[in-house]
C-alpha positions as protocol buffer text, in pm:
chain_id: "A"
residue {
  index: 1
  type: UNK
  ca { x: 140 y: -1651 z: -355 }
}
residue {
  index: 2
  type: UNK
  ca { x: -20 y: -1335 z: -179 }
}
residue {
  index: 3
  type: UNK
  ca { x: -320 y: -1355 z: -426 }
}
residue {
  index: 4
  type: UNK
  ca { x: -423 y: -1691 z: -210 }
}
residue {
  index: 5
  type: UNK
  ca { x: -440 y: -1464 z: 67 }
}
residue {
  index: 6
  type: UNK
  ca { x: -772 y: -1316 z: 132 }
}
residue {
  index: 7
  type: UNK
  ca { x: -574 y: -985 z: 262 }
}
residue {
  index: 8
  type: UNK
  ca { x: -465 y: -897 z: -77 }
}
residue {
  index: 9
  type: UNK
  ca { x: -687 y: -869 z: -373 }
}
residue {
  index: 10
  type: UNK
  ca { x: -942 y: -574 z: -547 }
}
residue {
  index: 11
  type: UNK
  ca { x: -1295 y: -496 z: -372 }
}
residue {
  index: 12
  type: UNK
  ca { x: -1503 y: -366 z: -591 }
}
residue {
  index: 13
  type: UNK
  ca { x: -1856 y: -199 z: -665 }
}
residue {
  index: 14
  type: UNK
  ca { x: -2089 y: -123 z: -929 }
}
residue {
  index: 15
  type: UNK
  ca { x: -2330 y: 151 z: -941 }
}
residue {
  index: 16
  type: UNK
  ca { x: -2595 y: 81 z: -1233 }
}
residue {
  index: 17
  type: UNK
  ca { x: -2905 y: 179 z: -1401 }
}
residue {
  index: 18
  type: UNK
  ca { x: -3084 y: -116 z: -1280 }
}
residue {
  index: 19
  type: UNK
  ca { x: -3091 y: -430 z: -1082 }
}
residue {
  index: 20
  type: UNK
  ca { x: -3013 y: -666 z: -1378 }
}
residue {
  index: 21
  type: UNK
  ca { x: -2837 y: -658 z: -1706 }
}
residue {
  index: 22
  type: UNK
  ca { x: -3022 y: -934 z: -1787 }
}
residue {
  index: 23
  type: UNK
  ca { x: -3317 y: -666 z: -1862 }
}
residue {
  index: 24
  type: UNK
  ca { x: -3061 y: -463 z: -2068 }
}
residue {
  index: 25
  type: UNK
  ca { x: -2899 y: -250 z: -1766 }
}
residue {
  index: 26
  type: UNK
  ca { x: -2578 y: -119 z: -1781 }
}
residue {
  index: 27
  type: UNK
  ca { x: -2322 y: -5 z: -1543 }
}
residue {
  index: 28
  type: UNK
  ca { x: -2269 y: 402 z: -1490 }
}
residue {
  index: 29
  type: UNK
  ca { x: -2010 y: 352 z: -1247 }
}
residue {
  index: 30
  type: UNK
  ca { x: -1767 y: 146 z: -1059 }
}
residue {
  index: 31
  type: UNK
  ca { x: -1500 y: 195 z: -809 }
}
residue {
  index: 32
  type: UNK
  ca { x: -1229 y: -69 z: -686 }
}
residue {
  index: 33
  type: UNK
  ca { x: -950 y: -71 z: -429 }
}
residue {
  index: 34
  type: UNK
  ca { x: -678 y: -350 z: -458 }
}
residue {
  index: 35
  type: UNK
  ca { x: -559 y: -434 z: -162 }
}
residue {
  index: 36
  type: UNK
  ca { x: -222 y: -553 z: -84 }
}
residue {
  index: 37
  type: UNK
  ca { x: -99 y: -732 z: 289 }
}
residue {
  index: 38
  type: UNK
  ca { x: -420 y: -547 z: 417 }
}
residue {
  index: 39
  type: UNK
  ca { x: -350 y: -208 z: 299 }
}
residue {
  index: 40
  type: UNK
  ca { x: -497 y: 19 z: -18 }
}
residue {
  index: 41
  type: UNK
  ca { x: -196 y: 32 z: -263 }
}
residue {
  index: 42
  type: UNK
  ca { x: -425 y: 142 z: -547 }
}
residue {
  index: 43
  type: UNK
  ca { x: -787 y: 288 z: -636 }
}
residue {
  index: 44
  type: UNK
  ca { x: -980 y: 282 z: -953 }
}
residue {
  index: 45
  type: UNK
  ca { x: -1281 y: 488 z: -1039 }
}
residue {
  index: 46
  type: UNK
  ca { x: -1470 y: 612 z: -1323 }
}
residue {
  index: 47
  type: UNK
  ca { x: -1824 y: 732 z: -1413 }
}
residue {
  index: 48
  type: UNK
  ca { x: -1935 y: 540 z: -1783 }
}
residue {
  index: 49
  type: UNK
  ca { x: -2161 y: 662 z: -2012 }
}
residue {
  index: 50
  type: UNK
  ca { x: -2419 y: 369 z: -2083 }
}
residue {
  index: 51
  type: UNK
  ca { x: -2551 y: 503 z: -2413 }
}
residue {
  index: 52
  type: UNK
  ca { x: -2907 y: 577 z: -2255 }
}
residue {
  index: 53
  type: UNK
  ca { x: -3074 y: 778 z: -2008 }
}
residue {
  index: 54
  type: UNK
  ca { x: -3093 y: 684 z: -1616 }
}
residue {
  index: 55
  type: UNK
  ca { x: -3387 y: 696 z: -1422 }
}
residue {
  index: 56
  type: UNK
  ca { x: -3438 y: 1007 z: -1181 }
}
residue {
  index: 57
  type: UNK
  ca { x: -3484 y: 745 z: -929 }
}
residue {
  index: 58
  type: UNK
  ca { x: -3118 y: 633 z: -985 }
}
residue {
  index: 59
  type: UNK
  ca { x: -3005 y: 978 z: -1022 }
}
residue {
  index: 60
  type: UNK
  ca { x: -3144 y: 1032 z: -686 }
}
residue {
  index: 61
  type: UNK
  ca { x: -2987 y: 721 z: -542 }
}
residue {
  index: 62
  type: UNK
  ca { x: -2671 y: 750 z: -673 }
}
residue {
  index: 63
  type: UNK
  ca { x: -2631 y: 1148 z: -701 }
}
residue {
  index: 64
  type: UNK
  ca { x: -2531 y: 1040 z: -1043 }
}
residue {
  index: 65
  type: UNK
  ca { x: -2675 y: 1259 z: -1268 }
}
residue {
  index: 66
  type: UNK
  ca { x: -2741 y: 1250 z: -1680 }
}
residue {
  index: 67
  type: UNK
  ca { x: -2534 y: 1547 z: -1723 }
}
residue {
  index: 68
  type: UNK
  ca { x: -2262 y: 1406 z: -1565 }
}
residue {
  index: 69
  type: UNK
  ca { x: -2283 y: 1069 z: -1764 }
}
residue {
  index: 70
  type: UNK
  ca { x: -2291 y: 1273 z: -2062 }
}
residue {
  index: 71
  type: UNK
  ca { x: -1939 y: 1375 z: -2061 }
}
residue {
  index: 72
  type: UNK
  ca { x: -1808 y: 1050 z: -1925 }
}
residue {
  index: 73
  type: UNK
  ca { x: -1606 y: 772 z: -2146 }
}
residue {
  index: 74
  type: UNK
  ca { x: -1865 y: 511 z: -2305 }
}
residue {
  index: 75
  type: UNK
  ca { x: -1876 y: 146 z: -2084 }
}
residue {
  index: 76
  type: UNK
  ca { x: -1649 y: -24 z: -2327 }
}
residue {
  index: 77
  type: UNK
  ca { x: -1359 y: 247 z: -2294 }
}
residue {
  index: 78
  type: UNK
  ca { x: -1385 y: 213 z: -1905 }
}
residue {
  index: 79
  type: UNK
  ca { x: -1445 y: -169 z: -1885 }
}
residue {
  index: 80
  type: UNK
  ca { x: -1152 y: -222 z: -2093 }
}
residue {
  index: 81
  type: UNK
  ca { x: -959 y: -37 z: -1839 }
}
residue {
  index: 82
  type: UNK
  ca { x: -1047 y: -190 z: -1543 }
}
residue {
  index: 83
  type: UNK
  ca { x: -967 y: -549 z: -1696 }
}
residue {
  index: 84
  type: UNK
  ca { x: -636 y: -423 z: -1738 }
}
residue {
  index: 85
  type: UNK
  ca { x: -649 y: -310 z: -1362 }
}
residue {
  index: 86
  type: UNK
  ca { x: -780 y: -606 z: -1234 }
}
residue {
  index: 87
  type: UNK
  ca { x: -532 y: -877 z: -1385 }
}
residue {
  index: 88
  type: UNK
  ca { x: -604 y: -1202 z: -1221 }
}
residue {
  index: 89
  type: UNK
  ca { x: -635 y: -1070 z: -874 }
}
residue {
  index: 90
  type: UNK
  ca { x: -941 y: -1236 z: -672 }
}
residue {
  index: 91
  type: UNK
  ca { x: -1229 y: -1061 z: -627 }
}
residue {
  index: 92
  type: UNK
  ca { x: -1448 y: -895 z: -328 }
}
residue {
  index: 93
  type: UNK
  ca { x: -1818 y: -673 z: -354 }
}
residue {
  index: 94
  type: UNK
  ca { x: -2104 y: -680 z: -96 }
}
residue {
  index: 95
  type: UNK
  ca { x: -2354 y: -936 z: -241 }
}
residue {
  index: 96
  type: UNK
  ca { x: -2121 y: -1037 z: -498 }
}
residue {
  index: 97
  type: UNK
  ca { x: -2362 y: -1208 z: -691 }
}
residue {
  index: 98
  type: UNK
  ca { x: -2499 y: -855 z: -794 }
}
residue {
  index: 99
  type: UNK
  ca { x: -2172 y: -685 z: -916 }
}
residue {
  index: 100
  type: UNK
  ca { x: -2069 y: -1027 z: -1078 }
}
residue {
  index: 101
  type: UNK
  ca { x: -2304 y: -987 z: -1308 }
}
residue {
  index: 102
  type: UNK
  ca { x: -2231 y: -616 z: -1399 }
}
residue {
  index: 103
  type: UNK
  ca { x: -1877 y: -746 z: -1465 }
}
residue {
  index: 104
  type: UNK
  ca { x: -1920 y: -1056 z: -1640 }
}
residue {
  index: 105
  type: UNK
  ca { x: -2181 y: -887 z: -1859 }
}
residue {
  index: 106
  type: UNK
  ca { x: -1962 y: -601 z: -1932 }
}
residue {
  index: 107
  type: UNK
  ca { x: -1644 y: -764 z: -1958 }
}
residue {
  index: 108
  type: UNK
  ca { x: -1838 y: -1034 z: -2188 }
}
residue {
  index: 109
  type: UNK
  ca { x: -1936 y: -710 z: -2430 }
}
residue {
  index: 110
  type: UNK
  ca { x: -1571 y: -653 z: -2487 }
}
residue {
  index: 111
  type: UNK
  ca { x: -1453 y: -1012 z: -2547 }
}
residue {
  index: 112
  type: UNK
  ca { x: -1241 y: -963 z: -2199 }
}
residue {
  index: 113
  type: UNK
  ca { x: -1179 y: -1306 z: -1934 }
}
residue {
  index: 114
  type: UNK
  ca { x: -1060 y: -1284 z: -1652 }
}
residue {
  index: 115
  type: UNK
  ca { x: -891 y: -1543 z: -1402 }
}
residue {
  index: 116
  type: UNK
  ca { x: -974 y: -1411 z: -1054 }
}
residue {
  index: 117
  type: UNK
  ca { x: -1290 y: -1568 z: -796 }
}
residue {
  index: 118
  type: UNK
  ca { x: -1557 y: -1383 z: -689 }
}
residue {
  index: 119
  type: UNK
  ca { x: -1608 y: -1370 z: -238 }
}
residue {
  index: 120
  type: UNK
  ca { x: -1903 y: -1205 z: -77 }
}
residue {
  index: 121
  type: UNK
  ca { x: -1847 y: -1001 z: 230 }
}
residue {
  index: 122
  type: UNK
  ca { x: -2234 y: -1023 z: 264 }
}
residue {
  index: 123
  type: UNK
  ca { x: -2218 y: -1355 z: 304 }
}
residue {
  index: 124
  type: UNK
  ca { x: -1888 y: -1410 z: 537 }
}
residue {
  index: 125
  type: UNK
  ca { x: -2048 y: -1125 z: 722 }
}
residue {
  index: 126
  type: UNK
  ca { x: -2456 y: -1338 z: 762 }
}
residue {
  index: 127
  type: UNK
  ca { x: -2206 y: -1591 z: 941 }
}
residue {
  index: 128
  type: UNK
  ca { x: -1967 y: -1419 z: 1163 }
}
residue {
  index: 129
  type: UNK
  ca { x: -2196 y: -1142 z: 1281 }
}
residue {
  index: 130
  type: UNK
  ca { x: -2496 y: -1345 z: 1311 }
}
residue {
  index: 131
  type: UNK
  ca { x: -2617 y: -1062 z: 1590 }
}
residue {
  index: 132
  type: UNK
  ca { x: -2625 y: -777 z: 1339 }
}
residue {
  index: 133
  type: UNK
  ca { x: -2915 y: -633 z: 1305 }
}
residue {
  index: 134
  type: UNK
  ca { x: -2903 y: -619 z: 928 }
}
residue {
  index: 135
  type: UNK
  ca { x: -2612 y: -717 z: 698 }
}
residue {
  index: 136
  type: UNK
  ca { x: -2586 y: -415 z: 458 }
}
residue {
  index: 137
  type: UNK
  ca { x: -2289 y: -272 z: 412 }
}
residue {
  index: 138
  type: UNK
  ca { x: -2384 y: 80 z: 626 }
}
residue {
  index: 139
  type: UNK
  ca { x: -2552 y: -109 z: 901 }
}
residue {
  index: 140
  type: UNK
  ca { x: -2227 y: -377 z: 963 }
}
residue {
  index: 141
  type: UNK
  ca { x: -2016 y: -39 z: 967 }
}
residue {
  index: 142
  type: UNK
  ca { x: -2195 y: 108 z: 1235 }
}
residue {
  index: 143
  type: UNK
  ca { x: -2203 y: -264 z: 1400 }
}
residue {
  index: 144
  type: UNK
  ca { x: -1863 y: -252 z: 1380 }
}
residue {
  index: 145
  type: UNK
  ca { x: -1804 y: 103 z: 1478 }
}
residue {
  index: 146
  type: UNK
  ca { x: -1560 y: 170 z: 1145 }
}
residue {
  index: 147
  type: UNK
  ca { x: -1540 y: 574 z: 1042 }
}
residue {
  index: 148
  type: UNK
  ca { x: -1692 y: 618 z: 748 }
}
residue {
  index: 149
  type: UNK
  ca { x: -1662 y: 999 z: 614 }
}
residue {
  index: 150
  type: UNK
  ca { x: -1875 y: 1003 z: 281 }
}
residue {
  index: 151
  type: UNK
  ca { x: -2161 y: 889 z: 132 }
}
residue {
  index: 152
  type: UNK
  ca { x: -2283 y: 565 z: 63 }
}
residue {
  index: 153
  type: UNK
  ca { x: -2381 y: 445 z: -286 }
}
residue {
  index: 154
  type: UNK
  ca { x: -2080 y: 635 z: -511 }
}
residue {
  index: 155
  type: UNK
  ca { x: -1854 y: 320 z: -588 }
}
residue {
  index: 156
  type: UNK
  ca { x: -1528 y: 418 z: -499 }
}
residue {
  index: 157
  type: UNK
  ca { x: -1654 y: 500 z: -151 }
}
residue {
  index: 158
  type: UNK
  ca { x: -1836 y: 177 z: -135 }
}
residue {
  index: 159
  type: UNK
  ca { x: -1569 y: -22 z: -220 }
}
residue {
  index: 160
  type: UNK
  ca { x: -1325 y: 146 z: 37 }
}
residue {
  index: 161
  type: UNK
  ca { x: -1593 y: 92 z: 288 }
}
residue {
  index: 162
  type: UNK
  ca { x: -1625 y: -320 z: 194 }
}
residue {
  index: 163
  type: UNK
  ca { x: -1257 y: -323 z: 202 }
}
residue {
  index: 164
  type: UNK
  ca { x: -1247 y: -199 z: 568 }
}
residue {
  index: 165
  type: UNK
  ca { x: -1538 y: -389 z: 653 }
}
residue {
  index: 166
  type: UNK
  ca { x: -1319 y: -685 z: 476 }
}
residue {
  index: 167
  type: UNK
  ca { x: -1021 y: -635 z: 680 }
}
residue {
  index: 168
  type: UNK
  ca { x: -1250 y: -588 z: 983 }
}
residue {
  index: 169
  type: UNK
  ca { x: -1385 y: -980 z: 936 }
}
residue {
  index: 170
  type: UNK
  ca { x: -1034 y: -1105 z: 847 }
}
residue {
  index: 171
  type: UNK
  ca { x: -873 y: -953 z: 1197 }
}
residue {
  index: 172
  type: UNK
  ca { x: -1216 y: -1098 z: 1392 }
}
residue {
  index: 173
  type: UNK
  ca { x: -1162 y: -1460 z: 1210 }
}
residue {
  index: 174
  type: UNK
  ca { x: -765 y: -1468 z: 1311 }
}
residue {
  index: 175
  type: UNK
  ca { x: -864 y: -1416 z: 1649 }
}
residue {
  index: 176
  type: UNK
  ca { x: -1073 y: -1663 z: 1682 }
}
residue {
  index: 177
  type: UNK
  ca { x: -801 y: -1941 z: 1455 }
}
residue {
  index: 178
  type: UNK
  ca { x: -431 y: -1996 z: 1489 }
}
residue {
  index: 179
  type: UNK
  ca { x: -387 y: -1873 z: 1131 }
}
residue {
  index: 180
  type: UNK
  ca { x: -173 y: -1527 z: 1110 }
}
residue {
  index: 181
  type: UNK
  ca { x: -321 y: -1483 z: 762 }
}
residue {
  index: 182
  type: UNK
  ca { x: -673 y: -1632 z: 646 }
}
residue {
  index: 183
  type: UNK
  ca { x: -638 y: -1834 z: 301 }
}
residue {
  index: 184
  type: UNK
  ca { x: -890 y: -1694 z: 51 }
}
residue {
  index: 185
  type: UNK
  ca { x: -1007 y: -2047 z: 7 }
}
residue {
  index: 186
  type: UNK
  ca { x: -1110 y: -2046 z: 411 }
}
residue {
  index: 187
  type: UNK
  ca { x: -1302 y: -1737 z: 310 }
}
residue {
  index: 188
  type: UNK
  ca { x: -1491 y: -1912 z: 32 }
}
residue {
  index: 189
  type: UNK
  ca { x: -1552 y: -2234 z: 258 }
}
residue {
  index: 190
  type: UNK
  ca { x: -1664 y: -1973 z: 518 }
}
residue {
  index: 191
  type: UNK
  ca { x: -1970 y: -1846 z: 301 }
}
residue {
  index: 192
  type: UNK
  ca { x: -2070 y: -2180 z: 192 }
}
residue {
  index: 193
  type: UNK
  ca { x: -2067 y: -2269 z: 558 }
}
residue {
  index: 194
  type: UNK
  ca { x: -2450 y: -2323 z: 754 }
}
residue {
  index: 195
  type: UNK
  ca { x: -2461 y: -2020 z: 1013 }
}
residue {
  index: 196
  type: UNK
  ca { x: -2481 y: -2307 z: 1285 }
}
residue {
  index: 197
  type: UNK
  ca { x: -2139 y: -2480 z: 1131 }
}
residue {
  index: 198
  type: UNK
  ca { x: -1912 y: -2165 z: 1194 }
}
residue {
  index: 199
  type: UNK
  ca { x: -1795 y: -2190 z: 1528 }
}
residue {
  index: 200
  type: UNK
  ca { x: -1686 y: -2547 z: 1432 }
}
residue {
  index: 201
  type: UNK
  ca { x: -1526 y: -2463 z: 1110 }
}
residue {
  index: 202
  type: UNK
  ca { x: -1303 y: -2205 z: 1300 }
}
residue {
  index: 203
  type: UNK
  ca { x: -1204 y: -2377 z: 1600 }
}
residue {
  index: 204
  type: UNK
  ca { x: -1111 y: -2682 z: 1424 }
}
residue {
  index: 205
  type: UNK
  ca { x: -807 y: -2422 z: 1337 }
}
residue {
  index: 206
  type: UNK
  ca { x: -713 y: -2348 z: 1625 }
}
């Protein structure tokens, strides 16, 4: 099935009003991209009103302002949406452990599950460009010398910049295996992997 592959599946990011909902922040935005065989088939984005005022410090961050969250659809209308969007497909953000929790804690608000398994590209990225010399997602763009025409930390843009940076990794780890298409399970193991282990784990499939 193609959503084993790790070249077909919906990156996504979350622009919020803080670092944890945990401490009652919401999400104001998020943008996705499903990818399919490598290539965009689809886009999702929306602004969400989360019932309460963002900090300027956000607003300057983000460019997302408190006018415009004023006019935009409340979190529950937008979540509700994207779990519709999302299906089961498998999952991709840039430190994944922060946009998990946006979803989980919105899609928990609106009694919605969902099927699909989180990977980091932070993560695969700490082990195959152990040379960078930072692993955020503009610095490994530059490393990797991928156009990037827009502004960092919107969510659709993000996302369409992880997904490149995505496909990027997946190209570099077929070149250095056997395998014409990388499992999404290899991807997983690949994370979990010590930074010293990597080499190993890919040339044992050759």
């Amino acid at each position: 099935m193609t959503q084993h592959c790790a070249d077909s599946l919906i990156v996504l990011d979350f622009e919020t009003t803080g670092l944890s909902p945990d401490m009652g922040d919401r999400a104001i935005e998020i943008g996705a991209v499903r990818l399919a065989k490598g290539e965009v088939v689809e886009r999702f984005q929306a602004l969400m009103n989360p019932g309460k005022r963002v900090s300027s410090f956000i607003e300057n961050y983000t460019g997302i302002t408190n006018q415009m969250l004023s006019k935009a659809a409340p979190c529950n209308e937008v979540m509700d949406q994207f779990a519709t969007f999302m299906g089961n497909s498998n999952l991709v953000a840039h430190n994944a452990c922060f946009d998990k929790r946006f979803l989980d804690a919105e899609l928990r608000r609106i009694a919605r599950p969902y099927s699909g398994t989180f990977a980091c590209s932070l993560l695969v990225a700490r082990r195959l460009y152990q040379h960078a010399p930072n692993h955020k997602l503009g610095s490994l763009i530059a490393y990797k010398n991928i156009p990037s025409p827009g502004d960092f930390h919107r969510a659709l843009f993000d996302s369409e910049m992880t997904a490149k940076l995505w496909m990027t990794m997946l190209h570099d780890i077929t070149l250095q295996t056997t395998q014409p298409h990388v499992p999404f399970a290899l991807i997983q193991k690949l994370a979990k992997t010590p930074k010293g282990g990597v080499t190993k784990l890919l040339s044992s499939l050759r």
